[in-house]
VEXSE-398909 format. One line per 3 residues: for each residue x, y, z of N, C-alpha, C. Coordinates in steps of 0.2 Angstrom, whole numbers, plus 2048, in hexadecimal, padded with zeros to 3 digits. Atoms other than C-alpha are relative to their C-alpha. Layout:
<sites>
X,Y,Z,X,Y,Z,X,Y,Z; ...
</sites>
This chain:
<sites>
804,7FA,800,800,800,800,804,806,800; 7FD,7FA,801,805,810,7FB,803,804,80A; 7FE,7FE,7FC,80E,81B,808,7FD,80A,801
807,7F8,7FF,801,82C,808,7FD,800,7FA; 804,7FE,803,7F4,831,7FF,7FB,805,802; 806,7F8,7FF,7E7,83F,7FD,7FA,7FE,7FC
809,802,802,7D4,83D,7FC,7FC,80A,7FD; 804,7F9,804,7CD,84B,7EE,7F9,801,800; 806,7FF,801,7BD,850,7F0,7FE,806,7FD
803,7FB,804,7B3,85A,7E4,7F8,800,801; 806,800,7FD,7A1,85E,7EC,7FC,808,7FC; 805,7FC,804,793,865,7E2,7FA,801,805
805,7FF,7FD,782,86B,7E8,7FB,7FB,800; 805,806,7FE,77B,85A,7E6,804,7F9,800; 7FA,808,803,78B,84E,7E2,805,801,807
7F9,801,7FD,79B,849,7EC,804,7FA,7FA; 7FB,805,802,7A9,843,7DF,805,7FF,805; 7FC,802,7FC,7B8,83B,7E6,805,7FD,7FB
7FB,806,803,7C8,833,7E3,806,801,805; 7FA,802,7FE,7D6,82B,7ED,807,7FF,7FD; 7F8,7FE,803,7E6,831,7E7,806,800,802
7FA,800,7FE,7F7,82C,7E7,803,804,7FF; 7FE,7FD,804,800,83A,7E2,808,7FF,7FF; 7F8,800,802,813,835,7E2,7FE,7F9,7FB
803,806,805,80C,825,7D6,7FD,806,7FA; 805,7FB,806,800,833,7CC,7FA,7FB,7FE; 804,805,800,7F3,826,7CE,7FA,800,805
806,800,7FB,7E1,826,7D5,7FF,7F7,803; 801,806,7FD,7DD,815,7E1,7FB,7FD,802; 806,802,7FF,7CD,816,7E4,7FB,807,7FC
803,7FA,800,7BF,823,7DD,7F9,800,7FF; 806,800,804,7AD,827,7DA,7FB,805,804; 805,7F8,7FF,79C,831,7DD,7FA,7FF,805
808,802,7FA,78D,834,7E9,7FC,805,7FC; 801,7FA,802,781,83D,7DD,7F7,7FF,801; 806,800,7FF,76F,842,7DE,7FE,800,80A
804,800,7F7,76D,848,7F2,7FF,804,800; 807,7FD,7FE,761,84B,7F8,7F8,7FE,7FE; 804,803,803,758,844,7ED,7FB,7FC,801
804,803,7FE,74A,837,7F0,805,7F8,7FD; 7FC,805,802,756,829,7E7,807,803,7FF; 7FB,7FC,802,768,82D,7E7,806,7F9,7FD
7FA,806,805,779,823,7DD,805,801,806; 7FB,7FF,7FD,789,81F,7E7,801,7FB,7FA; 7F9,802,804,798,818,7DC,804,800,801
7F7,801,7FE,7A9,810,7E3,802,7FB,7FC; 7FE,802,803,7B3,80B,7DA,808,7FF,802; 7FA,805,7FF,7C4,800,7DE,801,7FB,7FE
7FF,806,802,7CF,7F8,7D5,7FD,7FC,7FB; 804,805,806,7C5,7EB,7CA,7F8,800,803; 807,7FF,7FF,7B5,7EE,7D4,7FC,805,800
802,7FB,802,7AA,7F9,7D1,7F5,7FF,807; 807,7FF,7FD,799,7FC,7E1,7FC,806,7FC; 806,7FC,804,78A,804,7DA,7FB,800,808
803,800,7FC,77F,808,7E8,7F8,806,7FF; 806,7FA,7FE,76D,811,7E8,7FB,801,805; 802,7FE,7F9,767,819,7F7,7FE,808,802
7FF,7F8,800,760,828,7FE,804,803,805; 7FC,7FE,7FB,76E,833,803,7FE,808,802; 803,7F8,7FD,765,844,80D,805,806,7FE
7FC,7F9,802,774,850,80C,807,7FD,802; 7FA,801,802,785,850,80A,806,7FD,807; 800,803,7FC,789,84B,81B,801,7F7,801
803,805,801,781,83B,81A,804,7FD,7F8; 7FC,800,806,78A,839,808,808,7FE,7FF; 7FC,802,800,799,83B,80C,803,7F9,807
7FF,808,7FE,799,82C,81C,800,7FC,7FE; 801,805,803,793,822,80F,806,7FF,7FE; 7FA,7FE,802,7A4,825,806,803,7FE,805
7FA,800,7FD,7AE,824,815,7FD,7F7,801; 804,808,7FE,7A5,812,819,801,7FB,7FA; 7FE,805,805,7A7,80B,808,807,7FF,801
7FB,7FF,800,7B9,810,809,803,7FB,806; 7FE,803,7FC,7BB,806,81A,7FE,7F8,7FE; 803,807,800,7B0,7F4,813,802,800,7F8
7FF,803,807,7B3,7F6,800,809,801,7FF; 7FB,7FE,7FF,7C4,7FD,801,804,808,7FC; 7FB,801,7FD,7D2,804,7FF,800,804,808
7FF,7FD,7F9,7D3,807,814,804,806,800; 7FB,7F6,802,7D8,81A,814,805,800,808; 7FB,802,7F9,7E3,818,826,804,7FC,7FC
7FB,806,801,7EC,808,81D,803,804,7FA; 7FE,7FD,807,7ED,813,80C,806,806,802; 7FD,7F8,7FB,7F6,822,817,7FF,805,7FF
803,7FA,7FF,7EB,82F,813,801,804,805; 7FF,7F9,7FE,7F1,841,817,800,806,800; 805,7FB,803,7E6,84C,810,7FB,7FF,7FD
806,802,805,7D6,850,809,7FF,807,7FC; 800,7F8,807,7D6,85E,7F9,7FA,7FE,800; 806,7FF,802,7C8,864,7F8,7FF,805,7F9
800,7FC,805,7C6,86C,7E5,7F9,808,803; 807,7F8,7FD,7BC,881,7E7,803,803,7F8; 802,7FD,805,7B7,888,7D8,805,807,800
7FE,7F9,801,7BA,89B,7DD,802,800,805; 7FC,7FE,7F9,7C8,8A1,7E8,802,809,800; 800,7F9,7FE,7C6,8B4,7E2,806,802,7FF
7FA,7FD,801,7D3,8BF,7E4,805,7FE,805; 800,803,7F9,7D8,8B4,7F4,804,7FD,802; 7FC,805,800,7DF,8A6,7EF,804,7FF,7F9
7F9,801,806,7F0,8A5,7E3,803,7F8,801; 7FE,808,801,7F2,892,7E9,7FC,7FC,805; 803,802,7FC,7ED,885,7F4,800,801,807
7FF,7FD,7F8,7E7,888,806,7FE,7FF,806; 801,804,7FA,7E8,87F,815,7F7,804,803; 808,7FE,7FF,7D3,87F,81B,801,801,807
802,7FB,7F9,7D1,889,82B,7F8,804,800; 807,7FC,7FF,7C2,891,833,7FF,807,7F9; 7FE,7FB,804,7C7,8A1,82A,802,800,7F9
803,800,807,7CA,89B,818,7F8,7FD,7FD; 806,803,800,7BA,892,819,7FB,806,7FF; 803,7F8,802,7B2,8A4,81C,802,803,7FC
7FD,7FC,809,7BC,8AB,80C,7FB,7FD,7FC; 801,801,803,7B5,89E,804,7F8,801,7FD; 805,801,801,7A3,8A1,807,7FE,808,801
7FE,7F9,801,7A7,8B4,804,7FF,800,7FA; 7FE,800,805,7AA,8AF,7F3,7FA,7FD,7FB; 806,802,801,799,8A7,7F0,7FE,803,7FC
801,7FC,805,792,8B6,7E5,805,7FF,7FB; 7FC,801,805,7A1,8B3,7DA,7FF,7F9,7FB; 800,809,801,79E,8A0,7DA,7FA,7FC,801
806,801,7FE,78C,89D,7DC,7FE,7F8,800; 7FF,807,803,78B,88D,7D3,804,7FA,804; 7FE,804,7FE,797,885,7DB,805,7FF,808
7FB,7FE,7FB,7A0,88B,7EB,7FB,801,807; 806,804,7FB,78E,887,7F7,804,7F8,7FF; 7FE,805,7FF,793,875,7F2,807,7FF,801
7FB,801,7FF,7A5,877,7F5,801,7FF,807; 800,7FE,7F8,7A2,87D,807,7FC,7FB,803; 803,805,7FC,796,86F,80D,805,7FB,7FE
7FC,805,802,7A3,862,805,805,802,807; 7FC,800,7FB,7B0,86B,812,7FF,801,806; 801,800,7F9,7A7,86E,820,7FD,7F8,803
800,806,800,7A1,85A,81F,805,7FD,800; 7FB,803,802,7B2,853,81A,803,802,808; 7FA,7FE,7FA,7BA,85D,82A,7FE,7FC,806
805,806,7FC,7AB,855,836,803,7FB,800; 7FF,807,801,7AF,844,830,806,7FD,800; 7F7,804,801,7C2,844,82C,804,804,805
7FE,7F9,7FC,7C8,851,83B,807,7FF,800; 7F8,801,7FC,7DB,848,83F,802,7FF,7F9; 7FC,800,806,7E0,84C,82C,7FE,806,7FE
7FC,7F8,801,7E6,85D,825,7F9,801,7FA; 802,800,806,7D9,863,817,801,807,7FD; 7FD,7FB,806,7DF,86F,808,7FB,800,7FC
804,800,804,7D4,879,7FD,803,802,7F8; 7FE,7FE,807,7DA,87A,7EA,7FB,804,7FC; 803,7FE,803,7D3,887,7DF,7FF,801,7F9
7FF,800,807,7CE,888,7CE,803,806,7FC; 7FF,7F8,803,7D2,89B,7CD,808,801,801; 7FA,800,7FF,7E4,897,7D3,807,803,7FB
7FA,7FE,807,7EE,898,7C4,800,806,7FE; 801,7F9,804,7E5,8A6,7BC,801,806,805; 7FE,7FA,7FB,7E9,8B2,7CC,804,805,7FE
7FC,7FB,804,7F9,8B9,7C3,7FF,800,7F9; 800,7FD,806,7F2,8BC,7B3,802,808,801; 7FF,7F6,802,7F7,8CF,7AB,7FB,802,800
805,7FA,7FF,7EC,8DF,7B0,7FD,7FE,7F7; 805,7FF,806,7E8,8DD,79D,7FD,7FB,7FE; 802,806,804,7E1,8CD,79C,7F9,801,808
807,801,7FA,7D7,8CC,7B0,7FD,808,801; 806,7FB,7FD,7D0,8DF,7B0,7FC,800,7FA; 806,7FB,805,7BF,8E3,7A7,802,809,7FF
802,7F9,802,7BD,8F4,79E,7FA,802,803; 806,801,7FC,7B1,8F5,7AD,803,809,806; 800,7FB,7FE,7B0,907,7B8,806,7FC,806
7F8,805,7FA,7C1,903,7C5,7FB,802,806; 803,801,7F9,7B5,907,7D4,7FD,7FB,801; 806,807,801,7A6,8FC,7CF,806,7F9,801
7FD,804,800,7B4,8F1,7CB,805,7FC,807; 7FB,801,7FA,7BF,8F0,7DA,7FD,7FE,805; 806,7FF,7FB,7B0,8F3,7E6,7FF,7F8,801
803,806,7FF,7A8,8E2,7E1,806,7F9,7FA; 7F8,805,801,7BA,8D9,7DB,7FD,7FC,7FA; 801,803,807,7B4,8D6,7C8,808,801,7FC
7F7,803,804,7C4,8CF,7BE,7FE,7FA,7FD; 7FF,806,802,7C7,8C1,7B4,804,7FC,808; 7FC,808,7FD,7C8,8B1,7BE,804,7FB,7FE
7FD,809,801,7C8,8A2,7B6,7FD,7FE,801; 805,806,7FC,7C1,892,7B8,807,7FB,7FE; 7FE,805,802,7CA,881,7B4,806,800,802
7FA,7FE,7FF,7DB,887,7BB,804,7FB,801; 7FD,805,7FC,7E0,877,7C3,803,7FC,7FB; 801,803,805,7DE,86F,7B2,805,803,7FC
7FC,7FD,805,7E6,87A,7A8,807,800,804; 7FA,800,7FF,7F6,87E,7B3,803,7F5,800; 7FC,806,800,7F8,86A,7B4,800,7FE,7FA
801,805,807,7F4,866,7A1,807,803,7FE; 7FA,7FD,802,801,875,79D,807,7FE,801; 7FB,803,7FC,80E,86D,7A9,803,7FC,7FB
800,807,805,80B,85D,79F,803,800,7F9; 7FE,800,807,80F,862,78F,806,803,800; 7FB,7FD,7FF,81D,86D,793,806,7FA,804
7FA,808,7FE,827,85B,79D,801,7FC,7FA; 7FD,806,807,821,853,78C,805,800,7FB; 7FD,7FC,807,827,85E,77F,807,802,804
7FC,7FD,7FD,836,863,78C,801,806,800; 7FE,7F8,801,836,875,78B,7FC,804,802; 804,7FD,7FB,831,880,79A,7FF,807,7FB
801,7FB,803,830,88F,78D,7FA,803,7FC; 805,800,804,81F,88A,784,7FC,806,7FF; 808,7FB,800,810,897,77C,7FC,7F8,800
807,808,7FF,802,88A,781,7F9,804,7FE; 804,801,7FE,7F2,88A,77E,7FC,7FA,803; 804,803,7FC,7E6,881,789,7F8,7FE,7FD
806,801,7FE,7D6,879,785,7FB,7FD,803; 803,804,7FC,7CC,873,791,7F9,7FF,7FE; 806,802,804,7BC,86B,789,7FC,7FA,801
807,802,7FF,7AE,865,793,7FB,801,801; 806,7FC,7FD,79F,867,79A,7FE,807,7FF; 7FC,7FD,803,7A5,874,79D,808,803,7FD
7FB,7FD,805,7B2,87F,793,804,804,7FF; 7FC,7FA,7FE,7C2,88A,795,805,7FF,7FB; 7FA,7FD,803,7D0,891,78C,806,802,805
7FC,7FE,7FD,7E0,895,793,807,802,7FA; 7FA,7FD,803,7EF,89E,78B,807,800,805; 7FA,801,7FA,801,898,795,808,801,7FD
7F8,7FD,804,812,8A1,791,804,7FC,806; 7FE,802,7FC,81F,898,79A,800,7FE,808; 802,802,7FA,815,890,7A7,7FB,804,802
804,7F9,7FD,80C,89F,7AC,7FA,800,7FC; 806,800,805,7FB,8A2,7A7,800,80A,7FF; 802,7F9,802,7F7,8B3,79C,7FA,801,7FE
803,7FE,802,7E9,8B2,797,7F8,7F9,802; 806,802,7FF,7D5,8A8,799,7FC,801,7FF; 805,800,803,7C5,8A3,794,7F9,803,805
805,7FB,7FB,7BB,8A7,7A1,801,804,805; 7FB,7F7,7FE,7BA,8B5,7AA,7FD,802,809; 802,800,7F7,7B0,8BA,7BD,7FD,7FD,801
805,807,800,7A6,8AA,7BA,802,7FC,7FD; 7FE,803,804,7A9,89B,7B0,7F9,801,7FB; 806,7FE,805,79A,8A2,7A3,805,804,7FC
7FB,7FC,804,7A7,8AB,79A,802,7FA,7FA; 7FC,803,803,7AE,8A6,78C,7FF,7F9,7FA; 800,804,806,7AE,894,77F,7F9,7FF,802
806,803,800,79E,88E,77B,7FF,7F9,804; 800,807,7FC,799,87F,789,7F9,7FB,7FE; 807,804,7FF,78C,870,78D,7FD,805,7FE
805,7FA,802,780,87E,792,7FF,807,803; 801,7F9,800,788,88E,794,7FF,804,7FB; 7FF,7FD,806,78A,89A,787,805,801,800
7F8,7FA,800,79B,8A2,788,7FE,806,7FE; 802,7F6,803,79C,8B3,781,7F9,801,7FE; 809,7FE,803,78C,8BA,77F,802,80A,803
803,7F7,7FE,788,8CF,77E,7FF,801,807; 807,7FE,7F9,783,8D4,790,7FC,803,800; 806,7FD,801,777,8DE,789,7FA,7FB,7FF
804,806,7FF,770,8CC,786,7F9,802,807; 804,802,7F6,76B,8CD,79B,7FB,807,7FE; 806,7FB,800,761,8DE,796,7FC,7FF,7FD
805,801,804,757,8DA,78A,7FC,7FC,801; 802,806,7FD,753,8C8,790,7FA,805,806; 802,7FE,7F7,74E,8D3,7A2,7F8,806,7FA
806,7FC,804,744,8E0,796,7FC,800,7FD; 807,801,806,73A,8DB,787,801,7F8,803; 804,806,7FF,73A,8C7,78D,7FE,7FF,806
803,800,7FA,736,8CB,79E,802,7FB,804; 7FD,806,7FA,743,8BF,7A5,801,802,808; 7FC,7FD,7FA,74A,8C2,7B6,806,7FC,7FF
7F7,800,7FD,75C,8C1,7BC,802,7F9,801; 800,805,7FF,75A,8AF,7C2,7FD,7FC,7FA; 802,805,808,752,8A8,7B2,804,801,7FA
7FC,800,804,75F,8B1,7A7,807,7FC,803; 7FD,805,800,76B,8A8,7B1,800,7F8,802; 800,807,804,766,898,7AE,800,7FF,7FA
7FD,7FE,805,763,89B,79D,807,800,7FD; 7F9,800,800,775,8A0,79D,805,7FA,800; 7FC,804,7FF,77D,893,7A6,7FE,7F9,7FD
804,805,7FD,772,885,7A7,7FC,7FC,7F9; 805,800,806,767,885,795,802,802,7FA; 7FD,7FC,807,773,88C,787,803,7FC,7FF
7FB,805,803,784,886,77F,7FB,7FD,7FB; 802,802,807,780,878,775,7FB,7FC,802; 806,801,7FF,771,872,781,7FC,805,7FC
805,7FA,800,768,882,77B,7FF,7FE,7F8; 801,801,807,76B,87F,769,800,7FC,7FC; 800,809,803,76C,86C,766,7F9,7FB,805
804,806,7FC,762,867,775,805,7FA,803; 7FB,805,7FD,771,85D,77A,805,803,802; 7F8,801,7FE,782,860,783,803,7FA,800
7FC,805,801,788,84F,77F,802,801,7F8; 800,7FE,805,792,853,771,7FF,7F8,7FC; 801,806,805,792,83F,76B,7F8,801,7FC
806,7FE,803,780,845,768,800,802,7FB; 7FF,7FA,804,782,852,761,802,7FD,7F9; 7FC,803,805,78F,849,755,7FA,7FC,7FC
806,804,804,780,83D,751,7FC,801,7FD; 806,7FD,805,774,84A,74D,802,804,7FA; 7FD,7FF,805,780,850,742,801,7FA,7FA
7FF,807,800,784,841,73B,7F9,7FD,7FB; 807,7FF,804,771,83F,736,800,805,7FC; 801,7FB,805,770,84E,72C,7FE,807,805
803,7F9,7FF,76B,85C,739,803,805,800; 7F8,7F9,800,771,86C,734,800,805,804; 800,7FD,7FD,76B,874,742,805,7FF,806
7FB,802,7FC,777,869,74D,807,802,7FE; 7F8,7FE,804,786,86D,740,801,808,801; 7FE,7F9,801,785,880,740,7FF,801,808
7FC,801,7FA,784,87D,754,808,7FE,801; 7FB,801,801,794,875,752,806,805,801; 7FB,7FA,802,79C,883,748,800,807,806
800,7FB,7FA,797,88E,755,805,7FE,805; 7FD,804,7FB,79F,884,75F,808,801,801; 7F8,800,802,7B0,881,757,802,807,7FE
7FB,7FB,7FF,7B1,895,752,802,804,804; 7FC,7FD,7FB,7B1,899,763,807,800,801; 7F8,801,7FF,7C0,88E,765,807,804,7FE
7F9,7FD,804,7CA,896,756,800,805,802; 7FF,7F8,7FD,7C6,8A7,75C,805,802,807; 7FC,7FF,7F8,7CE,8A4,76E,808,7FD,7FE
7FC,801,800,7DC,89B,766,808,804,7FC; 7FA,7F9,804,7E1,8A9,759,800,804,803; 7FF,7FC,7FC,7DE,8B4,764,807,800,806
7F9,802,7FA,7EA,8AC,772,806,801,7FE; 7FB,801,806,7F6,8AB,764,803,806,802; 7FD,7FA,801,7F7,8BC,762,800,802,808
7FC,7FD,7FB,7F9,8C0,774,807,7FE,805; 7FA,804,7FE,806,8B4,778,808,804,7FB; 7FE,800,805,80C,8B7,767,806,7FD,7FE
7FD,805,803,810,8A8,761,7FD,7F9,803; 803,807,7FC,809,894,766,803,7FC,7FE; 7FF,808,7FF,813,886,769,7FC,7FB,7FF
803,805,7FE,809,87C,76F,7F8,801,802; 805,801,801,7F5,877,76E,7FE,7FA,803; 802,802,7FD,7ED,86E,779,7F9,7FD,803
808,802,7FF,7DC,864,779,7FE,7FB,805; 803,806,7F9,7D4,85D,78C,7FC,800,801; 809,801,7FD,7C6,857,796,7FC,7FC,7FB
804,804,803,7B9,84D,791,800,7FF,7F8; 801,7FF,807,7B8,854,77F,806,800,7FE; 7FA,7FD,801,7C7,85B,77D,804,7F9,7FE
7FE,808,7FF,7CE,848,780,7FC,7FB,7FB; 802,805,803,7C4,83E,777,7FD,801,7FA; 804,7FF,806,7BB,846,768,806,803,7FB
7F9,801,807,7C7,844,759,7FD,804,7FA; 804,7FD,808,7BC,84C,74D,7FF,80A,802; 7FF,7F6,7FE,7BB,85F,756,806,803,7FF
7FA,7FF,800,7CC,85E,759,805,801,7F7; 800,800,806,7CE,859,746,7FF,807,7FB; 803,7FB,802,7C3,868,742,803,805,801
7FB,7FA,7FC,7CC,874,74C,807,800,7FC; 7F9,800,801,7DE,86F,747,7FE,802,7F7; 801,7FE,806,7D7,870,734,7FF,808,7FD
802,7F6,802,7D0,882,735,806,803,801; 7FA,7FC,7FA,7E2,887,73E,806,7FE,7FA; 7FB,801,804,7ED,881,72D,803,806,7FD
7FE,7FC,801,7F1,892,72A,805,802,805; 7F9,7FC,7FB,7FD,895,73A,804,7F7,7FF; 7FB,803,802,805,885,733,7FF,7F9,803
802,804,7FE,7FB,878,73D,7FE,7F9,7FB; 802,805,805,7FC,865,737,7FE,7FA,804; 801,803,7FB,7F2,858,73F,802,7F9,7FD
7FF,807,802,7F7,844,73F,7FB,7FF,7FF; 808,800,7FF,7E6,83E,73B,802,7F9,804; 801,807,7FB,7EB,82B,742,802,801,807
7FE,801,7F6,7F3,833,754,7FA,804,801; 808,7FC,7FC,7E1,83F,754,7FD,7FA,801; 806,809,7FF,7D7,82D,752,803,7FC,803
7FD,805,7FA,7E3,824,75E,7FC,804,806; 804,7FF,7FA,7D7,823,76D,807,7FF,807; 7FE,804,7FA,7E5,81D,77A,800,807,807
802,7FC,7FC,7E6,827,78A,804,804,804; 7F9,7FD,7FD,7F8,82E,78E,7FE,806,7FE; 7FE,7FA,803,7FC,840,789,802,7FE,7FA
7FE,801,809,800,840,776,7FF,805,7FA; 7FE,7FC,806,806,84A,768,7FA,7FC,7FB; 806,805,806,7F7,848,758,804,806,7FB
7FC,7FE,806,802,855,74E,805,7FD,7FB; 7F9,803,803,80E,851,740,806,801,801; 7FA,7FE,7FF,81F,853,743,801,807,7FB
7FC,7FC,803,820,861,735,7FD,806,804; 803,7FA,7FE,812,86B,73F,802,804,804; 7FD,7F8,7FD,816,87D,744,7FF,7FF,805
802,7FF,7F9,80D,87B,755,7FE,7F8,800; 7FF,80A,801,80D,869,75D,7F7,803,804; 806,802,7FC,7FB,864,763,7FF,7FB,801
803,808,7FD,7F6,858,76E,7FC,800,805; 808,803,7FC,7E8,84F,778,804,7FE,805; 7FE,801,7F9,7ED,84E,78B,7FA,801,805
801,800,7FA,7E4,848,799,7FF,802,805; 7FE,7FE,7FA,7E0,851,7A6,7FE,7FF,806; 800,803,7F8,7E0,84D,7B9,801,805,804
801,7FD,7F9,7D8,859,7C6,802,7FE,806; 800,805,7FA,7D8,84E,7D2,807,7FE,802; 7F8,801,7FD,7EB,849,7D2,802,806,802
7FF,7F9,7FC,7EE,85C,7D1,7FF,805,805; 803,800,7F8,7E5,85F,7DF,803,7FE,806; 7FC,805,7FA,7EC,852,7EA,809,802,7FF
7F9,7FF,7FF,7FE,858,7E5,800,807,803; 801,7F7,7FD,7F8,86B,7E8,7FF,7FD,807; 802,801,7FB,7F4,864,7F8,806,7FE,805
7FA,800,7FC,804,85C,7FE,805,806,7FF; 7F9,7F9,7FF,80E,86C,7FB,7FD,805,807; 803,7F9,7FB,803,875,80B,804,7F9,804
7FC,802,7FC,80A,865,815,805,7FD,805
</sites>
């Protein structure tokens, strides 16, 4: 048995993910979900090794959720005392202007973070019941909060201030965030060990659910897709990305929305839910596929987001190494990436088409050796990133 490890928890407003991670291996040991609480029927999923528990039950609140969790871990295994757990990272969406790295969890950051709530509406209610549970249950081990907004902290004044009044702006701490920060400083990492060269212009695409851009000069973030939310930015599932903000007036005006239906709307009911009726792009792909041209010209929507973040990055970096397609999408869909790397033949880009179609699961160049800019499909792993952000508090 390993000789330490860190237990990641990522807590939603109705879920607890999880994974027990090695992090000097870079190997998770055990992982899985508690979702639906509250609910009248709820799902647990552990998963160890070659066995896989599926459990449905009602689990009331997140409390109750996560004993469940620590209980499988003692009967299904791996026993977290024998495994040598020494932390538990907890992933926080928004850490504000607050937090520039990981931060051992006190009375006192805990009240940061629930300060930070207006910023983080969506999802930093769910962070704070995962770590006032977690602390309850797990008290005689240290827990660390990692922030998604970490990375992006030191971007340049010309990339995190709006064109926004410096009072208004100061007053109520509007800036570029970030979102995915964890993701991108680790994928960036990744490709700069592969390639060898701490020098890189990167871009970053992170391509799930949802969707982030990142622009990374030697190591360093300059620039991002989203901004004092993760509603900013590429087209997702079912956000928009860019949109007018005059959008929000007019909605409020002539269609007589309110504040809380536009955002839904916004977040919740757009992207490419709004205009395919699916966020599963494999859908999507199928309803294309069929003939529908209303799912195709959602697409292109889709894919000119991308070029426009990447020529854009381009020219603030000025100049791109390296390209970078992750996350759920990003990692698996060989035909976006196709698309993308195609429209982009003008700055010299040449795609393998047999290493885009190789599905295996490492990090991996799909460029040709002649391509100007190398692009590759990597992986990426919050959850280790996390558990390592974790051992450096200590």
């Amino acid at each position: 048995m390993t000789e330490r490890t860190v237990l990641v928890i990522n807590t939603g407003s109705s879920s607890i993910k999880y994974q027990l991670v090695d992090p000097d291996a870079g190997v998770a040991l055990a992982s899985g979900l508690v979702e639906r609480i509250g609910e009248s029927i709820s799902r647990i999923i552990h998963k160890h090794g070659e066995d896989t528990i599926e459990i449905e039950e009602r689990v009331p609140d997140h409390g109750v959720g996560l004993s469940e969790v620590l209980r499988l871990f003692s009967t299904e295994g791996p026993n977290l005392q024998e495994a040598g757990i020494v932390a538990v990272g907890h992933r926080v969406v928004q850490g504000g202007k607050h937090f520039s790295g990981p931060a051992l969890v006190t009375d006192e950051v805990v009240a940061k973070i629930e300060e930070l709530i207006p910023l983080g509406p969506l999802h930093n209610p769910g962070h704070l019941k995962g770590i006032e549970v977690a602390r309850s249950l797990m008290a005689d081990v240290p827990h660390v909060a990692v922030f998604d907004t970490a990375f992006f902290q030191s971007l340049p004044d010309a990339s995190a201030r709006y064109a926004l009044d410096n009072e208004v702006a100061e007053k109520y701490e509007i800036r570029r965030y970030g979102a995915h920060g964890t993701s991108h400083q680790f994928v960036s990492s990744a490709v700069s060990e592969l390639l060898g060269r701490d020098d890189l212009k990167q871009v970053v695409l992170h391509m799930g659910n949802g969707a982030s851009a990142s622009a990374v000069v030697a190591g360093h973030a300059v620039d991002t897709s989203m901004g004092l939310t993760p509603l900013e930015g590429l087209v997702m599932g079912g956000r928009t990305g860019d949109i007018d903000p005059a959008a929000v007036f007019h909605l409020y005006r002539v269609a007589g929305m309110s504040i809380d239906e536009i955002d839904h709307l916004f977040n919740r009911s757009s992207g490419m839910k709004g205009m395919t009726g699916e966020n599963d792009m494999r859908q999507v792909w199928r309803m294309i596929n069929e003939g529908d041209a209303n799912a195709r010209s959602a697409m292109d929507v889709y894919i000119h987001r991308l070029l426009k973040y990447i020529g854009g990055y381009t020219a603030v970096m000025g100049g791109l190494d390296a390209l970078t397609f992750t996350a759920g999408i990003g990692e698996n869909d060989a035909r976006i990436r196709a698309e993308v790397c195609e429209r982009l033949a003008f700055m010299g880009i040449e795609i393998d088409e047999a290493a885009n179609q190789d599905h295996g699961r490492g990090a991996r160049v799909i460029s040709t050796p002649s391509s100007k800019v190398t692009v590759l499909a990597v992986p990426t792993n919050e959850e280790l990133a996390i558990a390592r952000q974790a051992l450096t508090l200590l």
